[in-house]
N, C-alpha and C positions, 0 to 999 in steps of 0.2 A: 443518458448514463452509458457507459462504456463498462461491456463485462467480458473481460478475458478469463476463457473456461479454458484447459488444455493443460496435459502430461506435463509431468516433470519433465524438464530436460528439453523445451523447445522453446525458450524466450520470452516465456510470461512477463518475467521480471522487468527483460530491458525495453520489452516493449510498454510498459506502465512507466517505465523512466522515461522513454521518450513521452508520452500523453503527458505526464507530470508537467516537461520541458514546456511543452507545445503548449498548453494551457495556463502554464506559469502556476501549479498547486503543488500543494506542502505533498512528500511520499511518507505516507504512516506507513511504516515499519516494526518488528521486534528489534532489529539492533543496529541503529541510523547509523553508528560510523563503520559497520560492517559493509551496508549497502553504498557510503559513499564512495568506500574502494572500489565497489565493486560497480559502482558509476563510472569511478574515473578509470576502471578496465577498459569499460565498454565505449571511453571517449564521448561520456554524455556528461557536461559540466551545465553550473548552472539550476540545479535544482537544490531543495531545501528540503533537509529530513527531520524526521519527529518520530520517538518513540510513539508506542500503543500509549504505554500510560500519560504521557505527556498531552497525546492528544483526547484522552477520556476526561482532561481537567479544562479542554477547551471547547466540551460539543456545544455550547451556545454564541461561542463565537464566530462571526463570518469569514469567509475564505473556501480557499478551492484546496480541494484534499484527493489524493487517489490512494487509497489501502491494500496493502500490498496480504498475501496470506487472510483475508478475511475471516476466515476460521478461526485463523488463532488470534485474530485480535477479539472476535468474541469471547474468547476463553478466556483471555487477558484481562479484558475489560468489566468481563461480569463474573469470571471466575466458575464458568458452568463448563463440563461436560457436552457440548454441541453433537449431537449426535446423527441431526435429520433437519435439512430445512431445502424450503422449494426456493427456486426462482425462476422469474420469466422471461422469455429471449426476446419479449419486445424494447 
């Protein structure tokens, strides 16, 4: 798994648009045809988006996914307050 940690403002995004590419997976997003423009800024065609909610109605289904803002799709998805959670750098 691929975890890009890093400040606003240095390419989080386009770089999970290119992984998306590279891997050929669905970019869960808050608001897919905002990110498509903002793909086709970046001259990255070629990938497939999916709102939060759209993909909370497909987690049993197979395929490759990269989630863009994790946070807020927690919120999205479970409707909680996320206030604290670990993760591991391996």
């Amino acid at each position: 798994m691929i975890r890009i940690i890093d400040e606003r403002g240095t390419g989080k995004t386009s770089r999970l648009m290119l992984i998306a590419k590279e891997q050929d997976a669905i970019f869960v997003c808050a608001n897919p045809h905002a990110m498509e423009y903002k793909a086709q800024a970046y001259g990255i065609e070629g990938i497939k988006f999916m709102s939060y909610e759209k993909f909370s109605t497909v987690l049993d289904q197979p395929g490759n996914y990269v989630i863009d803002e994790l946070e807020n799709f927690i919120k999205s998805a479970f409707g909680k307050n996320l206030i604290s959670y670990t993760i591991s750098t391996e």
